[in-house]
LOTORGU-221376 format. One line per 3 residues: number of its first residue (from 1); their letters; for each residue x negated, y negated, z negated of C-alpha. Coordinates in nm, 3 decimals, decimal comma. Layout:
<recs>
NUM	A	X/Y/Z; ...
</recs>
This chain:
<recs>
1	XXX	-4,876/-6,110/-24,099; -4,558/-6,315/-24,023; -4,464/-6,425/-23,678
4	XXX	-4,622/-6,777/-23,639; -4,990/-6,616/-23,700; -4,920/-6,327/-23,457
7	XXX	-4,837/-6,593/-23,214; -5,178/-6,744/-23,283; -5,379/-6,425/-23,265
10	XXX	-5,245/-6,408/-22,890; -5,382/-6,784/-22,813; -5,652/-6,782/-22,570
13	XXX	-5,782/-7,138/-22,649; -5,998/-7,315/-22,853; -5,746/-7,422/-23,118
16	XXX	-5,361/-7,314/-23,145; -5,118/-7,447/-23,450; -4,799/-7,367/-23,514
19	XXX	-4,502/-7,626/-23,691; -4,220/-7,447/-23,833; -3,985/-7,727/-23,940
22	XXX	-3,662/-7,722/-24,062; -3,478/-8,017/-24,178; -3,119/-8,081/-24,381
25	XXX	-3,020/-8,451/-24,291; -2,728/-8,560/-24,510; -2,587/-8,963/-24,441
28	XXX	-2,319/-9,203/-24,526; -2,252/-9,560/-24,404; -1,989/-9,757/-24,541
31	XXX	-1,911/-10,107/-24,460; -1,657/-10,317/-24,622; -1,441/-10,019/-24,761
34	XXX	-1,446/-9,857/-24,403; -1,629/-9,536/-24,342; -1,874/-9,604/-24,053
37	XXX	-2,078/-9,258/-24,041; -2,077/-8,937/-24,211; -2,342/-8,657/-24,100
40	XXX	-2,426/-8,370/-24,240; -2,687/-8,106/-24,010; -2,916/-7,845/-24,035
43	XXX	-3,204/-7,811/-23,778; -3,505/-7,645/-23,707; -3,748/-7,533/-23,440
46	XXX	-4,129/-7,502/-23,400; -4,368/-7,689/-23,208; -4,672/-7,518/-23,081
49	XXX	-4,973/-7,748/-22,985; -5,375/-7,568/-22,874; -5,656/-7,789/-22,780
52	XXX	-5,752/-7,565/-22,432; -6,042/-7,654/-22,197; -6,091/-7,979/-22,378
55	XXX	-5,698/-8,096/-22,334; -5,410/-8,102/-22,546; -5,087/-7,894/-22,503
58	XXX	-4,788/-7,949/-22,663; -4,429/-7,739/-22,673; -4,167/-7,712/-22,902
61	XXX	-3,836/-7,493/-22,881; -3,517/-7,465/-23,152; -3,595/-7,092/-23,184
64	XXX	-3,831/-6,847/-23,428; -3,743/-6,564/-23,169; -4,103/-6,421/-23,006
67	XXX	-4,033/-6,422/-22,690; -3,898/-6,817/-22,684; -4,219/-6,916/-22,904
70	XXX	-4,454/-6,690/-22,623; -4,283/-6,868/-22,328; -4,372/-7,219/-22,551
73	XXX	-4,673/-7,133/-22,625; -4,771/-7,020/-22,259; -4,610/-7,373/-22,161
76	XXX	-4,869/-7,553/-22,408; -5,153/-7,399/-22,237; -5,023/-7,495/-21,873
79	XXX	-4,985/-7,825/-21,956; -5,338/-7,889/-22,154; -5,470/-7,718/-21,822
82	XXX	-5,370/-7,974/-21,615; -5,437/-8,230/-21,859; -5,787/-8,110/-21,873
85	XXX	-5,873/-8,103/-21,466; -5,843/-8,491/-21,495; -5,954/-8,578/-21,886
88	XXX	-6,313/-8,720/-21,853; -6,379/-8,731/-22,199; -6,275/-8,350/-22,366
91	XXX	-6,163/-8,339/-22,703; -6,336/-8,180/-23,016; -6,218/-8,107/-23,314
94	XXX	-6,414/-8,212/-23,615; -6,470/-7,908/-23,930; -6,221/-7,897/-24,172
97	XXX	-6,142/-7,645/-24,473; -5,856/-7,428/-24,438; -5,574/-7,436/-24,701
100	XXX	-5,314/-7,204/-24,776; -5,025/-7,200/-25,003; -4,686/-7,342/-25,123
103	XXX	-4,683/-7,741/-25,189; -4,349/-7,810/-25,328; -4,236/-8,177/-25,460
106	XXX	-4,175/-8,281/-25,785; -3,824/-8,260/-25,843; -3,620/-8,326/-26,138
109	XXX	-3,258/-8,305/-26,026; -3,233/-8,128/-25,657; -3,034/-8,314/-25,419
112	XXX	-2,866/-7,944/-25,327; -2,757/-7,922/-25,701; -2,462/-8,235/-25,596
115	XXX	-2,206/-8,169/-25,317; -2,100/-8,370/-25,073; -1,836/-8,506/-25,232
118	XXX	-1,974/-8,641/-25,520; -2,247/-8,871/-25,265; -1,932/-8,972/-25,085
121	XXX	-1,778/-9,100/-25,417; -2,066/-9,231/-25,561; -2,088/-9,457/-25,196
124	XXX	-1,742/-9,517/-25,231; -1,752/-9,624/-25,595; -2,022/-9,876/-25,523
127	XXX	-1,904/-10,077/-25,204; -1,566/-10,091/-25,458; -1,814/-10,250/-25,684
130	XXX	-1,963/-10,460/-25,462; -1,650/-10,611/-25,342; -1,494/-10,633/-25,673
133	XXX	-1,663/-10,957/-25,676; -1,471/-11,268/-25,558; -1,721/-11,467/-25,326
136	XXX	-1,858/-11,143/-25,203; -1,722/-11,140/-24,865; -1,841/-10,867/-24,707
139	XXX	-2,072/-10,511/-24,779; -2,283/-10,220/-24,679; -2,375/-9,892/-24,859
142	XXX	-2,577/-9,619/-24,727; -2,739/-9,298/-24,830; -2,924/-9,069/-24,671
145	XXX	-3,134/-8,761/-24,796; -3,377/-8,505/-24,613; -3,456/-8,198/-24,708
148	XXX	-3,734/-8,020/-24,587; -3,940/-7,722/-24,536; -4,229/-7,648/-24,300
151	XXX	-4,449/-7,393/-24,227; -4,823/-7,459/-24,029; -5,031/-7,236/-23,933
154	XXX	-5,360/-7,324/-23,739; -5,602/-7,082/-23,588; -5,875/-7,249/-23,812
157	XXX	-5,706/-7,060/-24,100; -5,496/-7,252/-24,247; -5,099/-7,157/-24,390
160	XXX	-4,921/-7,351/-24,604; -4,546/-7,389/-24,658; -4,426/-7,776/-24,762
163	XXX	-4,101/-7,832/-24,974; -3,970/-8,209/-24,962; -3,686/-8,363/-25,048
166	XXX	-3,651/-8,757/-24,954; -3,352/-9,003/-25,070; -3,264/-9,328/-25,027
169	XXX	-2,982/-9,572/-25,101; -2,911/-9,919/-24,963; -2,633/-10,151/-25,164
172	XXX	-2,600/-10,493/-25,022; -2,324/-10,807/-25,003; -2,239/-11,063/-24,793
175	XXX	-2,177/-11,407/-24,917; -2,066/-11,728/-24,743; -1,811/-11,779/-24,422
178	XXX	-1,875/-11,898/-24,063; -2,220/-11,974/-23,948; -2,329/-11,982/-24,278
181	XXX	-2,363/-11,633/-24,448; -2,616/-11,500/-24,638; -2,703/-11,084/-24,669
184	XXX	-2,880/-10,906/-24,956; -2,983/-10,558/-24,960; -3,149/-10,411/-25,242
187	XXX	-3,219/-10,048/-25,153; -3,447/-9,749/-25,320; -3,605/-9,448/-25,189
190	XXX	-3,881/-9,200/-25,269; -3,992/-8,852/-25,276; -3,785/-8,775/-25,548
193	XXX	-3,422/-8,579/-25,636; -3,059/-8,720/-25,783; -3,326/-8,834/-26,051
196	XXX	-3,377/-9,140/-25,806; -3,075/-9,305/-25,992; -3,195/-9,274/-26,342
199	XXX	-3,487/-9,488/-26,277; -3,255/-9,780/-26,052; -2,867/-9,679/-26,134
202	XXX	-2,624/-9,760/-25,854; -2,471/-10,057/-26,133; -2,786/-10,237/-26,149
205	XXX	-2,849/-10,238/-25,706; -2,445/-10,376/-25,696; -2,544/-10,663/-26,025
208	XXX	-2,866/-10,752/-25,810; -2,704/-10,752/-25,453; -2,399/-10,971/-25,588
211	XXX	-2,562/-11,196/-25,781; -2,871/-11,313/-25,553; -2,667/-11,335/-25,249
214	XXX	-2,473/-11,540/-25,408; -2,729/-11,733/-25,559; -2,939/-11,775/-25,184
217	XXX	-2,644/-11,899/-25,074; -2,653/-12,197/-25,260; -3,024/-12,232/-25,256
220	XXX	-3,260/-12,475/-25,074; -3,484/-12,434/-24,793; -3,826/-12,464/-24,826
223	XXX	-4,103/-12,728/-24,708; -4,280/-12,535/-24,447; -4,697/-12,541/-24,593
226	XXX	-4,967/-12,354/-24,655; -4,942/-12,273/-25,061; -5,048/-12,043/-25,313
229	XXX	-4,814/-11,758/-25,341; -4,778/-11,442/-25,648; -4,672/-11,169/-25,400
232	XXX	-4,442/-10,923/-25,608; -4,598/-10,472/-25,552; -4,294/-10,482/-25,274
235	XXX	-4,473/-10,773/-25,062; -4,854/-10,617/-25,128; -4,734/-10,258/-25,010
238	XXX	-4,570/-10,429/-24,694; -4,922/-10,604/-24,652; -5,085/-10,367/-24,714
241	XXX	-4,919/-10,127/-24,492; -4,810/-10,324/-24,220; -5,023/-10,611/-24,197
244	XXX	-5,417/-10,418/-24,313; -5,304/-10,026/-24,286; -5,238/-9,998/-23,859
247	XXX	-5,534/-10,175/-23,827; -5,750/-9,891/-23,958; -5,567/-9,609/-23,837
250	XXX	-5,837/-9,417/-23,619; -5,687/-9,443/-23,319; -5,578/-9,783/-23,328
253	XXX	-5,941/-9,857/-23,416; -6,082/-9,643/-23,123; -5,850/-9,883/-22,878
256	XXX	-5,989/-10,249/-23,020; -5,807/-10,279/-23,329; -5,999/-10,610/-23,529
259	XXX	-6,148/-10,372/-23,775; -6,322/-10,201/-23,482; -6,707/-10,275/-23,589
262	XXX	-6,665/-10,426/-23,933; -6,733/-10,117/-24,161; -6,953/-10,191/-24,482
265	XXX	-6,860/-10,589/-24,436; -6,645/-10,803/-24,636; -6,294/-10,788/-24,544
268	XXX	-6,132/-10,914/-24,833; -6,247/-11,070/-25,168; -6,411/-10,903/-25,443
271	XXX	-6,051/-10,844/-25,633; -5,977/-10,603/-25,401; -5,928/-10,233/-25,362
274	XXX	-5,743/-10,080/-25,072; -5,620/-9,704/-25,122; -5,426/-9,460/-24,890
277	XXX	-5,318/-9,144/-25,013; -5,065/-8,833/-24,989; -5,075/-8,658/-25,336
280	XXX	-4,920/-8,928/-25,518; -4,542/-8,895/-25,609; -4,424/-9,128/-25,422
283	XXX	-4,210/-9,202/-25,084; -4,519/-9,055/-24,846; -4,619/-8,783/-25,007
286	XXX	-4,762/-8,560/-24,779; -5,019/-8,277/-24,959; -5,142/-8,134/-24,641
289	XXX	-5,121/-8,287/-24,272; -4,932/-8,090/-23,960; -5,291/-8,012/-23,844
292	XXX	-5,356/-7,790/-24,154; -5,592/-8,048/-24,350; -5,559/-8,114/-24,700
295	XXX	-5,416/-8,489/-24,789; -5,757/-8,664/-24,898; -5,775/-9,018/-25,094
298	XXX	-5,914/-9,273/-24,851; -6,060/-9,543/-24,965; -6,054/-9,855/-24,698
301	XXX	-6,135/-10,123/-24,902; -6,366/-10,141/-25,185; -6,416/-10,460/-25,376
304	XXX	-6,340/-10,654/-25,048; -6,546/-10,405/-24,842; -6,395/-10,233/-24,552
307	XXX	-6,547/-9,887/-24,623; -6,330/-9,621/-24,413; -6,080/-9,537/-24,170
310	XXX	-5,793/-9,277/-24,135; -5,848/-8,963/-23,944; -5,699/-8,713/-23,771
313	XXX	-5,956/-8,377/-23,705; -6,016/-8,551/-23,346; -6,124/-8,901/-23,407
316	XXX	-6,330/-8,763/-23,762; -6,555/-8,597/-23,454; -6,551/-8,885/-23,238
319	XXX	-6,676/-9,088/-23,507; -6,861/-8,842/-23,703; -6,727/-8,836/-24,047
322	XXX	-6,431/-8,633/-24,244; -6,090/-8,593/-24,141; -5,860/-8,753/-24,405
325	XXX	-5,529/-8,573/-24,353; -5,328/-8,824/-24,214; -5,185/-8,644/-23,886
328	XXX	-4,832/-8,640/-23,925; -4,531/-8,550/-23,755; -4,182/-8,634/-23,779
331	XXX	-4,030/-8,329/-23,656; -4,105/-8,002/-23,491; -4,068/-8,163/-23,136
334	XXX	-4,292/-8,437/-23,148; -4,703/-8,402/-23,156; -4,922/-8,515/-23,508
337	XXX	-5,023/-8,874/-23,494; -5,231/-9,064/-23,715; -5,033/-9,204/-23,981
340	XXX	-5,045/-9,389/-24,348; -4,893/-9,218/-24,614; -4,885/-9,379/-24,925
343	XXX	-5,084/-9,751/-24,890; -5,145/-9,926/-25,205; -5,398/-10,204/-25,364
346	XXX	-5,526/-10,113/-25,711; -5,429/-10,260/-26,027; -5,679/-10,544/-26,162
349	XXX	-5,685/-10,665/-26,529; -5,442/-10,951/-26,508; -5,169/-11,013/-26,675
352	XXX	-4,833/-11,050/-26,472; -4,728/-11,355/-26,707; -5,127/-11,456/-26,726
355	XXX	-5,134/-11,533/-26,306; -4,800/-11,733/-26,335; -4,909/-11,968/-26,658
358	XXX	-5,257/-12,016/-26,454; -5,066/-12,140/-26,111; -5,019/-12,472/-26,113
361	XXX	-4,781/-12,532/-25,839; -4,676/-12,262/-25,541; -4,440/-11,989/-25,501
364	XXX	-4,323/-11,643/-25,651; -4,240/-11,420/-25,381; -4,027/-11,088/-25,436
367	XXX	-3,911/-10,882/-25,225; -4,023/-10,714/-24,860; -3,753/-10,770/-24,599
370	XXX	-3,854/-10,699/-24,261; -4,186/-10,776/-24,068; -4,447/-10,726/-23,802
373	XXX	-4,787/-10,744/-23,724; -5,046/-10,650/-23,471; -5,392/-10,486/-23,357
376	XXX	-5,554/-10,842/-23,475; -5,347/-10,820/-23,848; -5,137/-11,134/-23,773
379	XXX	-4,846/-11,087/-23,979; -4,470/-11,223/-24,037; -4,239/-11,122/-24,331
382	XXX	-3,941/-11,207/-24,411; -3,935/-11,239/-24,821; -3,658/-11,142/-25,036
385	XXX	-3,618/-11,390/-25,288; -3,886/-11,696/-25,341; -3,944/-11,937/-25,646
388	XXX	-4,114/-12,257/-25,678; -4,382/-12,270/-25,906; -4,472/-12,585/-26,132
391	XXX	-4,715/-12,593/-26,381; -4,720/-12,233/-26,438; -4,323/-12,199/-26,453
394	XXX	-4,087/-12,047/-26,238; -3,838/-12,267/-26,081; -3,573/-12,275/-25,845
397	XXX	-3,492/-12,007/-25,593; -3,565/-12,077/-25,200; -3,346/-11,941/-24,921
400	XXX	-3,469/-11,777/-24,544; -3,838/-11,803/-24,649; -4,155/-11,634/-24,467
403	XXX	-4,494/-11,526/-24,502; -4,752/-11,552/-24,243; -5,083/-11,537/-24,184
406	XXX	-5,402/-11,298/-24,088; -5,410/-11,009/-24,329; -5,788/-11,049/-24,371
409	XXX	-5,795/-11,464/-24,430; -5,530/-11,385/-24,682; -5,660/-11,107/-24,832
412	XXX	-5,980/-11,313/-24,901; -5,821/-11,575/-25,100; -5,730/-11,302/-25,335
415	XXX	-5,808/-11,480/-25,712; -5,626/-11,266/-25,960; -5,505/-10,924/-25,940
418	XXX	-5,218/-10,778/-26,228; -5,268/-10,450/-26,457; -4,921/-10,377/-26,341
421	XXX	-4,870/-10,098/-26,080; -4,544/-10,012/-25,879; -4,441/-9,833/-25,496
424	XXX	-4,213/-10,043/-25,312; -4,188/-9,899/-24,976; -4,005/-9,570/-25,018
427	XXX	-3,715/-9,644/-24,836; -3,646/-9,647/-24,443; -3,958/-9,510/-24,230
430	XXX	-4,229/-9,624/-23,993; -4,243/-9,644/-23,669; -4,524/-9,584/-23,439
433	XXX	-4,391/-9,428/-23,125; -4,200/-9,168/-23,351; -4,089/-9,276/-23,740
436	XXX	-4,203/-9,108/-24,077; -4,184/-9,166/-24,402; -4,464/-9,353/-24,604
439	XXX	-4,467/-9,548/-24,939; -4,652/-9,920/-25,011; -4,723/-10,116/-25,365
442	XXX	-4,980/-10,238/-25,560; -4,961/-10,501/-25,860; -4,887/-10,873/-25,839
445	XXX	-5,147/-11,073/-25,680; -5,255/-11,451/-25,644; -5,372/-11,540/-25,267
448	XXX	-5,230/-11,818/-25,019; -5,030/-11,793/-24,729; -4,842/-11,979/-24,509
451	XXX	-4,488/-12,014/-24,581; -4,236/-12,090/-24,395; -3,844/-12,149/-24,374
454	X	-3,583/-12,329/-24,196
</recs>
C-alpha cells in the first residue's frame, strides 16, 4: 500500500482523492536573434480534494512527506465543513468504475533522449532561418515541452499512474515597416516526442512563415458579406471547440448555456457528427480524468442531433446519466474542472478537391488564429490565410479576414463534409479559469459564415 492510499484509508468523508503530479517544464523564446526566456524546472506536489457533508474540500502542498499531506488533508475537510453549513444543494457523486494501472503515451523519440542544448540550437538555427530572408523584418521562435507524471488515487478504488509528454513549437516572421506590418505564426504541438518534427520539420514552419507573411502583406482586404466558406480541420477544431464544445460542458450547461434544454433536437444539419474524446493520440489525450474515471467517447452531435453533454462524476448525478471523464486539472494545486479534450467533427465522404470544383463563388479559409465565443455560441476568429473562390477555383489570397457567426446557424448550413481527417489544435492550451491542454480538427467542410475584414 503506498502512501497516497494510506492517506485515504484515514479520510473520514464520503469521498477523498489524491493528485500526485509532477511536471518537467522546459521553454525557449527567441525574438529577432535575442534570447527572451529560457526555463527549465522540475515541480511537483499533491492536491487532496473529499466531498464531506455534502461540500467540497480542496488542499494541495509541494510535499509527499505524511505528515504535510495529513495536515492537507485535515485542511480539505475544514474547509468542505464550512462550505457545507451554508451549501443548500449537497453534492453527490454519480457511480463510476474504478481503474487502475499505468497509461503511458505513445512516444517515438522521448523529449528526455535530446539535451538542452540541442532545443536551444535547433531555436537558434530557425529564427537564423527566418531572418535569412530579406523582407522579413522581424521574428519569433518558441518551444516548450512538458513532461509529466501523475498518480490518483480515489477512495472509490481507483489508481492509476499517467505518463505524458507534450511539445510544441511556434516559428513566425514579421513583414512590412511602420503602421503597416503583417505577423505569421505557423506553430505545431501534440501529445507526441522529438518525433513531432518528422511529421512538420522546422524548414518547412520557416518556408511557410516567410513566404505567407510576405504574401498577406501584399494582399487585399476583403468585402465584408455573408458567403460560403471551405473551413480548413484547423478552423472546424477551433469551432468546434471554442465556438460548440463550452457550450456543452456540464457545468456551463447547468448555468444557462444555449444548449441547456435542446437534447435529442436538431442542432446542426444532417452532415454532421460532433465527437469529444481522450484516447486518441493527439494534443488532449487524457486516458483517465483526475477524478479516477476512465476517458469515455462522447458523442454530442449525431447527424445534426445534439445527443450528450460532458460530465464530471457530479453533474452525471445531477443529471442522471454517465460520467464521461472529462474532469481535468492543470496541476496538483488547482481542483478538476470540466473540460474538452480532444473535439473533433467526423470525416464525411467528400472529396477535398470535389467541395472546391462544386463552389461556385466564396472563400477558402485556412488557418485558426485566435478567437472567442460565449454561453450563447456567438463566435469571432481570426483566420489564417483566406482565398477567393470563383467557379470552383482558388484565387487570390485575402489579408486580416474573420469569421463570425452563431455556431449552431452555421453549423446548419453544413452541405458537404471531406473524407479527409486531421487535429489542428495541439498547440497552446485552454483556458477556463485555469489552462490545459486539448486538441480540435475534423475534415474540410462547406457551410456559410459571415466574413469580415478591414
Amino acid at each position: 500500500m503506498d502512501i497516497f492510499e494510506q492517506l485515504i484509508e484515514e479520510s473520514s468523508t464520503e469521498y477523498t482523492e489524491a493528485q500526485f503530479h509532477q511536471r518537467e517544464k522546459n521553454q525557449m523564446i527567441i525574438r529577432k536573434s535575442e534570447i527572451e526566456d529560457i526555463t527549465s524546472e522540475i515541480y511537483s506536489g499533491v492536491g487532496i480534494r473529499v466531498l464531506h457533508e455534502g461540500a467540497w474540500g480542496f488542499s494541495s502542498v509541494n510535499s509527499t512527506d505524511k505528515k504535510s499531506l495529513q495536515k492537507a488533508l485535515k485542511t480539505a475537510i475544514k474547509i468542505a465543513r464550512v462550505i457545507s453549513q451554508k451549501k443548500k444543494e449537497k453534492a453527490v457523486l454519480q457511480e463510476a468504475s474504478p481503474v487502475q494501472g499505468t497509461f503511458s503515451a505513445d512516444i517515438k523519440d522521448p523529449l528526455q533522449d535530446h539535451t538542452i542544448e540541442e532545443k536551444m540550437d535547433l531555436c537558434i538555427k530557425t529564427d537564423k532561418a527566418v531572418l535569412s530572408h530579406e523582407k522579413i523584418k522581424s521574428s519569433f521562435i518558441y518551444y516548450q515541452e512538458l513532461l509529466d507524471t501523475k498518480q490518483i488515487v480515489t477512495s472509490h478504488g481507483s489508481n492509476v499512474v499517467i505518463h505524458d509528454s507534450k511539445p510544441q513549437f511556434y516559428v513566425g516572421a514579421v513583414a512590412g515597416g511602420g503602421d503597416d506590418l503583417v505577423v505569421f505564426v505557423d506553430a505545431i504541438g501534440t501529445t507526441a516526442g522529438w518525433e513531432i518534427f518528422k511529421a512538420r520539420s522546422p524548414e518547412v514552419m520557416v518556408e511557410k512563415a516567410t513566404s505567407t507573411a510576405l504574401l498577406l502583406l501584399q494582399a487585399p482586404y476583403p468585402r465584408g458579406g455573408r458567403a460560403t466558406v471551405i473551413l480548413d480541420p484547423g478552423l472546424v477544431g477551433l469551432l468546434a471547440h471554442e465556438a460548440v464544445g463550452h457550450t456543452v460542458e456540464a457545468d456551463f450547461v447547468l448555468s444557462g448555456a444555449i444548449t441547456k434544454d435542446k437534447l435529442g433536437e436538431y442542432v446542426a444539419s444532417e452532415y454532421v457528427t460532433m465527437v469529444d474524446g481522450g484516447d486518441e493520440p493527439a494534443g488532449g489525450w487524457s486516458p483517465v480524468d483526475d477524478e479516477g474515471v476512465k476517458s469515455k467517447r462522447v458523442t454530442l452531435i449525431e447527424r445534426g442531433v445534439l445527443k450528450g453533454f460532458l460530465h464530471n462524476r457530479e453533474t452525471a448525478y445531477i443529471m442522471d446519466t454517465e460520467p464521461t471523464g472529462n474532469a481535468r486539472a492543470w496541476e496538483y494545486d488547482l481542483e478538476p474542472l470540466i473540460r474538452m479534450r480532444n473535439t473533433y467533427i467526423e470525416p464525411g465522404d467528400w472529396k477535398k478537391e470535389e467541395i472546391l470544383e462544386e463552389t461556385k463563388k466564396g472563400y477558402f479559409l485556412e488557418g485558426a488564429g485566435s478567437g472567442q465565443a460565449d454561453a450563447n455560441a456567438e463566435f469571432m476568429f481570426e483566420v489564417k490565410e483566406a482565398y477567393t473562390i470563383e467557379n470552383g477555383e482558388r484565387g487570390e489570397l485575402l489579408r486580416s479576414v474573420t469569421m463570425t457567426g452563431n455556431a449552431f446557424t452555421v453549423l446548419k448550413t453544413v452541405d458537404a463534409v471531406g473524407d479527409d481527417f486531421h487535429f489542428d489544435m495541439g498547440f497552446g492550451g485552454c483556458g477556463k479559469n485555469q489552462p490545459i491542454k486539448v486538441d480540435g480538427g475534423g475534415p474540410h467542410l462547406r457551410c456559410e459564415v459571415l466574413v469580415g475584414g478591414r
